[in-house]
C-alpha positions as CSV (number, residue, x, y, z in Angstrom):
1,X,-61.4,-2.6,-14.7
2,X,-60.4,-2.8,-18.2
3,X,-58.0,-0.1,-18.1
4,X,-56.6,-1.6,-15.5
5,X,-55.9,-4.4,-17.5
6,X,-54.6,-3.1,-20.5
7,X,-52.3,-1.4,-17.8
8,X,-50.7,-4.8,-17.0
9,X,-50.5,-6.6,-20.4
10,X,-48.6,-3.3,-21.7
11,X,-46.6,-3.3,-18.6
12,X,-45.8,-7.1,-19.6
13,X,-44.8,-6.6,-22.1
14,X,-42.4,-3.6,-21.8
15,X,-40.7,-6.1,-19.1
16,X,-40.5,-8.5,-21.5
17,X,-38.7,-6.8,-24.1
18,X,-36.6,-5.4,-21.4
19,X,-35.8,-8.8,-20.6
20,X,-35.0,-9.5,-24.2
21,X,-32.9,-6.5,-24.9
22,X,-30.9,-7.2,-21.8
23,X,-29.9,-10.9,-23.1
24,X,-29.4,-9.9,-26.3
25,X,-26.6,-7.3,-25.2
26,X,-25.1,-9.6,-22.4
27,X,-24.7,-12.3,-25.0
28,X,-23.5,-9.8,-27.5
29,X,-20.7,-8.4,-25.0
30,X,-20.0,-12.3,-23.7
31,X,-20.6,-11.4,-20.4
32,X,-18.4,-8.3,-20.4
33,X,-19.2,-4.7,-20.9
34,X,-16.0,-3.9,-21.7
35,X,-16.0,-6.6,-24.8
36,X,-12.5,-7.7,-23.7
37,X,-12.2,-11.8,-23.5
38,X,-10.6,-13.2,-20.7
39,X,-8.2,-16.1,-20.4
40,X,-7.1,-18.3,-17.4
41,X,-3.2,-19.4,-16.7
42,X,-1.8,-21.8,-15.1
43,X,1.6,-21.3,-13.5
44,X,4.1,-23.6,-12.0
45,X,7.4,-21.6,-10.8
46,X,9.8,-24.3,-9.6
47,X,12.3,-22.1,-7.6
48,X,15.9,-23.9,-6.6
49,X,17.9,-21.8,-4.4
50,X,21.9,-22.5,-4.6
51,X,24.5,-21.7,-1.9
52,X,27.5,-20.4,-4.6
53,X,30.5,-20.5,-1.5
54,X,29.5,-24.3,-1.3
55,X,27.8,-25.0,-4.6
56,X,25.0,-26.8,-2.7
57,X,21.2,-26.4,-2.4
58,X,19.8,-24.4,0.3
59,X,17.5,-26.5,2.6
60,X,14.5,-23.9,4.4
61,X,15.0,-20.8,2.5
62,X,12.1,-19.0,2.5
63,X,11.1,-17.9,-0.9
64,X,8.0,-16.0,-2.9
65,X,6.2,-15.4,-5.8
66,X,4.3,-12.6,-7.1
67,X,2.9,-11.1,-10.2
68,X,3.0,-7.7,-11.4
69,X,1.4,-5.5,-14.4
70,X,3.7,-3.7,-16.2
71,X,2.5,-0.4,-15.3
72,X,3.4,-0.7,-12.2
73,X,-0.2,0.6,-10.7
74,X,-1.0,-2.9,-9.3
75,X,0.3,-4.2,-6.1
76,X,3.8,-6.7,-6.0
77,X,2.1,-8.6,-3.2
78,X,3.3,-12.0,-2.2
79,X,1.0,-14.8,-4.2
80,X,2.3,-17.8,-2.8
81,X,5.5,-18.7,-0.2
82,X,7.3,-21.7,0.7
83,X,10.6,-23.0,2.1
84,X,13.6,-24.6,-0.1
85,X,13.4,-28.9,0.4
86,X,16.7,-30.9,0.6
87,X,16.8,-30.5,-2.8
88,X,16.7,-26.6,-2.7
89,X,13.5,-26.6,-4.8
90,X,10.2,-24.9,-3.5
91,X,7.8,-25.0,-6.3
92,X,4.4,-22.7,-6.4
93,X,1.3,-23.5,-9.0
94,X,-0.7,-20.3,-9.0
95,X,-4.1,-18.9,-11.3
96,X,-4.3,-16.3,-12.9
97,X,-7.4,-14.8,-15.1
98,X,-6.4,-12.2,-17.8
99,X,-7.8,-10.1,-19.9
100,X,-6.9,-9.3,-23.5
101,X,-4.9,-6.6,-22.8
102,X,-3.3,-7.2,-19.5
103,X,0.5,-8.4,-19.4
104,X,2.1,-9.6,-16.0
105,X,5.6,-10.1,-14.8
106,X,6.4,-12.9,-12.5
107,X,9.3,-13.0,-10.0
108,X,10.9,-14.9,-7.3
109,X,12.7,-13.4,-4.2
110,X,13.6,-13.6,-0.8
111,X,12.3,-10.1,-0.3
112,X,9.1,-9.5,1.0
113,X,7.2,-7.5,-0.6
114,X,9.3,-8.2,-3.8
115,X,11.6,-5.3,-5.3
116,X,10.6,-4.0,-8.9
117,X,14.1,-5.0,-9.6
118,X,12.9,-8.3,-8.8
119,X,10.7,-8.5,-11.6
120,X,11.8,-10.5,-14.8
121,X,11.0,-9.9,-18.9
122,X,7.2,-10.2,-19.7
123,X,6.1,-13.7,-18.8
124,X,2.9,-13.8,-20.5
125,X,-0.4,-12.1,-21.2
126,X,-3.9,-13.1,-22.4
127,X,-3.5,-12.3,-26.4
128,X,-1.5,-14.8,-27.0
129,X,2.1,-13.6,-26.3
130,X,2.2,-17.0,-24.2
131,X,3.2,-18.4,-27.4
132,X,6.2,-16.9,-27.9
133,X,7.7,-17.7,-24.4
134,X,8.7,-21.3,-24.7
135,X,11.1,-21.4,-21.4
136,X,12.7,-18.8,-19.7
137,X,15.1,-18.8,-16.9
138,X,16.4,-16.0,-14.7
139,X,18.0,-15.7,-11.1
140,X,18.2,-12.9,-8.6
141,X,20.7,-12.9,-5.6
142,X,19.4,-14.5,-2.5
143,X,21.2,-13.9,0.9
144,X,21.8,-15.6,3.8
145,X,24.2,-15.4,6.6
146,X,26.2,-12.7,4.1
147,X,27.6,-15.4,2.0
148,X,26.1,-15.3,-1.7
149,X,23.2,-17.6,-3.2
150,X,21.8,-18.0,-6.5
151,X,17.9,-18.4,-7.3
152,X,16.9,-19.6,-10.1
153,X,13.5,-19.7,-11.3
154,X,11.9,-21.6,-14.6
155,X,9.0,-21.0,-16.2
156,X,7.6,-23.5,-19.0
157,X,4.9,-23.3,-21.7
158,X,2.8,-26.2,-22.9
159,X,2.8,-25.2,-26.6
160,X,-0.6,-27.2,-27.3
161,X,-2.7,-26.2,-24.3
162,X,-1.2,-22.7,-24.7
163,X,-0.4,-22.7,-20.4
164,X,2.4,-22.3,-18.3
165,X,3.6,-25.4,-16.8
């Protein structure tokens, strides 16, 4: 009966300094076995599409936006969609969470799934290059009914919070 006992308390307390070593090396690692800190992003794309023939805004164009990693190994699919107002504007607010050493590319298109040529300069990522991008504007050709239309997309950074707005 005793040995049976002694049994227990020494399997006790090899559980418990499992337990122990296993917080110790989850709050060493923050959560992450890779040790690579994460940060989340806000995005709002406002994205006006023009007519050029009639310099007007289109009203009900369909537009998207994605996101893509530089490497091109992760998918272009379509993160968010919406059609042109009276004004021409659709705007999109999307999430992202990145890790240290991921960068992505954002884009706006009336191509579905979106063209690599679609795909504007590095946007941000989650060391800290989201300082250096204070606005940026770029435009790809959208078409409709063969006539010619601009879209122009804007992308904003909120210097003290550090997100895109």
């Amino acid at each position: 009966m005793t040995g049976n006992r002694n049994i227990i308390v020494i399997g006790a307390v090899i559980v418990v300094l499992l337990l122990i070593a296993l917080g110790a090396y989850v709050v060493l690692n923050n959560g992450d076995d890779r040790g690579i800190s994460t940060v989340d992003v806000s995005v709002n794309v406002g994205v006006r599409v023009m007519d050029l023939a009639n310099d007007r805004p289109v009203t009900g164009a369909c537009v998207y936006f994605a996101a893509c990693a530089p490497d091109g190994t992760s998918d272009r699919d379509v993160h968010a969609e919406d059609l042109t107002g009276d004004d021409g504007w659709a705007v999109f607010s999307v999430n992202y969470t990145l890790d240290e050493n991921q960068t992505i590319y954002l884009a706006a298109s009336n191509r579905k799934p979106l063209l690599e040529s679609d795909f504007a300069g590095r946007a941000f990522n989650g060391t800290g290059y989201l300082g250096e991008w204070k606005a940026f504007n770029y435009s790809v050709l959208y078409n409709k009914e063969d006539h010619k239309a601009l879209v122009s997309c804007m992308f904003a950074v909120d210097m003290d919070s550090g997100r895109m707005i």
